[in-house]
C-alpha positions in Angstrom: -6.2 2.2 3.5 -6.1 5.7 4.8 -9.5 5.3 5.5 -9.5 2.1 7.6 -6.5 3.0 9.6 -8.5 6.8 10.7 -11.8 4.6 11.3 -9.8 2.1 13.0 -11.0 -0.9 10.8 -7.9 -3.2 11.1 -10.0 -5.9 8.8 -10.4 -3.3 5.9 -7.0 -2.0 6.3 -5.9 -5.8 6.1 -7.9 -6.7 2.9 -6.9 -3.2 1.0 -3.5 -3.6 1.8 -3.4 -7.5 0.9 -4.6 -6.5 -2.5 -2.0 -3.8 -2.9 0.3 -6.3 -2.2 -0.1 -8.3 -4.6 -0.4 -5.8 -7.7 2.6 -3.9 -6.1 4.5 -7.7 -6.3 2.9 -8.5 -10.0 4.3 -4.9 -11.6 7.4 -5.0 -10.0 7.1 -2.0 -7.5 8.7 -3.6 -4.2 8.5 -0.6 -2.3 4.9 -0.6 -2.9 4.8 -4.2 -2.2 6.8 -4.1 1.1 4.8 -1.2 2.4 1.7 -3.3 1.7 3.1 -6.1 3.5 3.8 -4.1 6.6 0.5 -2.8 6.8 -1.5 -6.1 5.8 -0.1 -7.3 8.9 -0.4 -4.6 10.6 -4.6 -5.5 10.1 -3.6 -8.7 10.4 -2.7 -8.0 14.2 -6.2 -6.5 14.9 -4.8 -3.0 15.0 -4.2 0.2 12.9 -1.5 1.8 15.8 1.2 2.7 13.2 -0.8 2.6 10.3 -1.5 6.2 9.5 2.6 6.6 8.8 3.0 3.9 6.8 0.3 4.7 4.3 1.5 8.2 3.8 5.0 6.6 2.4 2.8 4.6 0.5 1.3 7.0 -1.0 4.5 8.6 -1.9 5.8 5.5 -3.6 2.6 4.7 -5.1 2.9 7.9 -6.9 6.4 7.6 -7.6 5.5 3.8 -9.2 2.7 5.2 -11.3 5.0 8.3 -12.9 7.7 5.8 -14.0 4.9 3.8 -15.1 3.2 6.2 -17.3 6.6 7.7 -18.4 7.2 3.8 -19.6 3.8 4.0 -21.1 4.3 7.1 -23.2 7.7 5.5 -24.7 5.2 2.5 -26.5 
């Protein structure tokens, strides 16, 4: 995603962030999932203006997801 939005490929930012969406939704991380959303339409609207912001927060949740995750995963 960080990609498409410096490119300016509102299409692959769309699709990327579509399937983020969706795993973000299936695992339970909403912030994940809402940040997704925002930027799947974002695509969605032909553009990447904004873009570049949102994908750094979520980044930050992504990694914040994936260490609760993992710190689940070690309990098993």
């Amino acid at each position: 995603m960080r990609e498409a939005a410096e490119q300016g490929n509102a299409e692959q930012l769309r699709h990327a962030a579509h399937t983020l969406k969706g795993s973000g939704g299936n695992m339970g991380a909403r912030a994940v999932q809402k940040l997704s959303q925002m930027l799947e339409q974002i695509g969605r609207n032909g553009t990447v203006e904004g873009a570049s912001e949102i994908v750094l927060k979520l980044e930050h949740e992504y990694e914040r997801a994936r260490q609760v995750f993992e710190a689940e995963r070690q309990k098993v």
